[in-house]
C-alpha positions as CSV (number, residue, x, y, z in Angstrom):
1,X,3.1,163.5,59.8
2,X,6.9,163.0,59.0
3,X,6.9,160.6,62.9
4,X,4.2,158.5,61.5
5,X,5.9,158.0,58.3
6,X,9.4,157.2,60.1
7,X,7.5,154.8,62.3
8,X,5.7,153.0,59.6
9,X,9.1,152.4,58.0
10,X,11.0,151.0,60.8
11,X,7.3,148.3,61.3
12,X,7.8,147.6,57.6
13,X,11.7,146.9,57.6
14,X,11.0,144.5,60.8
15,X,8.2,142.7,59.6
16,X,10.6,142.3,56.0
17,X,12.8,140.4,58.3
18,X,11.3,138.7,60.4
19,X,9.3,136.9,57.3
20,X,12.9,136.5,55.5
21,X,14.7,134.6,58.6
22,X,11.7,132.7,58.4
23,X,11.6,131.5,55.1
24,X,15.1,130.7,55.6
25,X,15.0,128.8,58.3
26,X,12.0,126.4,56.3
27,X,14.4,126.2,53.6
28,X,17.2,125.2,55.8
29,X,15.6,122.6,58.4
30,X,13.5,120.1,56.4
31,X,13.6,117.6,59.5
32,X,12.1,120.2,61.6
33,X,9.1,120.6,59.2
34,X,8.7,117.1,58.4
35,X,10.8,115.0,61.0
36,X,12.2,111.7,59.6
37,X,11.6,111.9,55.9
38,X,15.5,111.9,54.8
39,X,16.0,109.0,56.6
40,X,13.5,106.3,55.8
41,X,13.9,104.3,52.8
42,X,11.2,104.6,49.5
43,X,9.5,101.4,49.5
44,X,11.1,101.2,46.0
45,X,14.6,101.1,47.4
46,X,13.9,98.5,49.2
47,X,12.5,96.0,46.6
48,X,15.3,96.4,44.8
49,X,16.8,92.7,43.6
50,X,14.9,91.1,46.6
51,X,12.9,88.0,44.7
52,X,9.6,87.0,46.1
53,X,10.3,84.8,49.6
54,X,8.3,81.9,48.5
55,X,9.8,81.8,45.0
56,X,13.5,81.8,46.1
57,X,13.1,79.3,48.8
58,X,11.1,76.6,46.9
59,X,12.3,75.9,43.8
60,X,14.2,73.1,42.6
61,X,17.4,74.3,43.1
62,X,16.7,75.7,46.4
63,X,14.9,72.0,47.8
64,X,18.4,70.6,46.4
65,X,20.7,72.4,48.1
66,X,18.8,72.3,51.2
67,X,18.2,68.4,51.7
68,X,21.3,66.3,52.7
69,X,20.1,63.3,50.5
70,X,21.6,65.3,47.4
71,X,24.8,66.8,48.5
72,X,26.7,65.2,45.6
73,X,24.2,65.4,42.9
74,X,24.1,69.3,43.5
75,X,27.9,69.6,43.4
76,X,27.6,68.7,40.0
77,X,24.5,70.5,39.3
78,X,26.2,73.5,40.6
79,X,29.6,72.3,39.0
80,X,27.4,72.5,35.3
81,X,26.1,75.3,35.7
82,X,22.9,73.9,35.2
83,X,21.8,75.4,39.2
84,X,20.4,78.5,37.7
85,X,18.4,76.8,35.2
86,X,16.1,74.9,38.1
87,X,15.8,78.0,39.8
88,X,13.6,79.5,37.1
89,X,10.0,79.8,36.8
90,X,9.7,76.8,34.4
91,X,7.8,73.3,35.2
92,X,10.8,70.7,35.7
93,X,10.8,67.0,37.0
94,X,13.9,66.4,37.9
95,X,15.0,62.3,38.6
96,X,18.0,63.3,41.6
97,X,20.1,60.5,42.2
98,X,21.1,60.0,46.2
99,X,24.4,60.3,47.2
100,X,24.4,56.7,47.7
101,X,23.7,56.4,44.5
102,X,27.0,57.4,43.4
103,X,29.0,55.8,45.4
104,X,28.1,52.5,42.5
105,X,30.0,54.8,39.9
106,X,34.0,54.1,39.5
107,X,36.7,55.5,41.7
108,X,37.6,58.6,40.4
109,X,34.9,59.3,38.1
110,X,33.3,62.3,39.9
111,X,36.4,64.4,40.5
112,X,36.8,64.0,36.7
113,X,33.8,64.9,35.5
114,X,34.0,68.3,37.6
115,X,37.6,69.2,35.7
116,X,37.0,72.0,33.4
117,X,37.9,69.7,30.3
118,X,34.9,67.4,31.1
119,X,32.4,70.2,31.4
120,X,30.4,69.3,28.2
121,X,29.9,65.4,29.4
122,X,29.2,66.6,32.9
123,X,26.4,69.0,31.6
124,X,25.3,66.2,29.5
125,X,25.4,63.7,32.1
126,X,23.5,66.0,34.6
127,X,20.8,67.5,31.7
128,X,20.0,63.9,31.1
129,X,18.5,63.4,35.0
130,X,15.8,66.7,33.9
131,X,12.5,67.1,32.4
132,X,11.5,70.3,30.5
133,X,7.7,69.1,32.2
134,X,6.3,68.3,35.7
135,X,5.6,65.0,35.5
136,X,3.3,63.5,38.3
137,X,1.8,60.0,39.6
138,X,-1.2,60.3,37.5
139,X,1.0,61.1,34.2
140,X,0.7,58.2,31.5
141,X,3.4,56.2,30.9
142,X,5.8,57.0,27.9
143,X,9.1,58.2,26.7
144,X,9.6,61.6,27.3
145,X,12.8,63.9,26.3
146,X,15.1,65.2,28.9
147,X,17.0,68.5,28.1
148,X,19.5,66.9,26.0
149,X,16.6,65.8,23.7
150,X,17.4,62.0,24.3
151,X,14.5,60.3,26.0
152,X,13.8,59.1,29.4
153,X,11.1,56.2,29.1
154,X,9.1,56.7,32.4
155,X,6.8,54.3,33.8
156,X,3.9,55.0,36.3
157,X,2.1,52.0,38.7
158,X,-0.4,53.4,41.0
159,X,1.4,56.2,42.8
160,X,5.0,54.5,41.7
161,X,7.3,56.3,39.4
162,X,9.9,54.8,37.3
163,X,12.9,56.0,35.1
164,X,14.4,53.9,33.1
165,X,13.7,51.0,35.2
166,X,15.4,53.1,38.3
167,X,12.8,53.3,40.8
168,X,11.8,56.2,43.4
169,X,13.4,55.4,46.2
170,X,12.0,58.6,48.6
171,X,8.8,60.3,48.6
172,X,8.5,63.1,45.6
173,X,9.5,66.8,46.7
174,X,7.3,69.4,45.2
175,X,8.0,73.0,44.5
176,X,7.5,75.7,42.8
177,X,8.7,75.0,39.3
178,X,8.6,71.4,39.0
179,X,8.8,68.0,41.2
180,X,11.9,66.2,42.1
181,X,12.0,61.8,42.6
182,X,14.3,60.2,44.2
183,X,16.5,57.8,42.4
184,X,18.5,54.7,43.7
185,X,21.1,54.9,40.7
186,X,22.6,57.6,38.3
187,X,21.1,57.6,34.3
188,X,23.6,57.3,32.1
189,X,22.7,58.6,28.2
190,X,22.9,55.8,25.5
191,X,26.4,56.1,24.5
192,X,27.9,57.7,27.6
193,X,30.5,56.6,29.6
194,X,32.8,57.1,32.4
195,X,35.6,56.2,30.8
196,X,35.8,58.7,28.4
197,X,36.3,61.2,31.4
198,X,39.5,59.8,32.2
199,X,41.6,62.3,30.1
């Protein structure tokens, strides 16, 4: 009677280990039991500040930067920190003037409206060439206020836009928060000149 009991005891203390280096070894080796997990990224993580594709390369801003017609007119867009604005998700028409546009403004006149001094006129100058609207080819003619709240008068013939008697020179560019035309010469807001840039 006193063998059996002995014998039972030792089976008992066995089984009591074996089950404990087991449960230690699940506790220790997660990659064994589920192989991989730690190491792929949540799809949480990896949405983190990534903006939707289609957003981020088809807005205003983004057509801007990416078209050589408008190298200069984004320096200063970018200069006036006005870039950010045309990147939202807000209808804009933007009237971009082409590089050789500016080549009819004085000597001089774009390195001084980029000095830090001249940054109200420059973001002045620049707000004046933007909508707060998308305006299109089938809009009606009329004078409609830029971001500085001083009118553009915009007229439409057929599928012809025109801004202040400046016409589009290049086909419109659409995206995603607005349009963009083409212009053949840089707006200048009633009152503005260059010459008071030359501090």
């Amino acid at each position: 009677m006193q063998l059996k009991k002995n014998i039972f005891l030792v089976v008992f203390a066995i089984a009591s280990s074996i089950f404990t280096l087991s449960a230690c070894a699940s506790r220790n080796d997660p990659i064994t039991t589920n192989p991989g997990v730690l190491d792929a990224p949540s799809t949480a993580d990896n949405r983190i500040n990534v903006a939707p594709p289609e957003e981020r390369q088809n807005s205003i801003t983004w057509q801007l930067v990416n078209n050589n017609d408008f190298q200069t007119f984004t320096q200063l867009l970018q200069a006036s920190r006005l870039a950010k604005t045309l990147a939202q998700d807000v209808q804009y028409t933007v009237f971009a003037p082409t590089d050789r546009a500016f080549e009819s403004l004085p000597a001089g006149t774009l390195e001084r409206l980029q000095r830090p001094e001249n940054r109200q006129q420059l973001e002045q100058l620049i707000s004046y060439h933007i909508v707060p609207a998308k305006i299109t080819s089938t809009s009606q003619a009329s004078e409609i206020n830029t971001l500085i709240g001083t009118p553009v008068t915009v007229q439409v013939q057929g599928n012809q836009v025109q801004v202040n008697r400046n016409s589009v020179v290049e086909p419109s560019i659409s995206a995603t928060n607005g349009i963009i035309y083409p212009i053949n010469s840089v707006l200048l807001p009633p009152g503005f000149s260059v010459a008071q840039n030359s501090n």
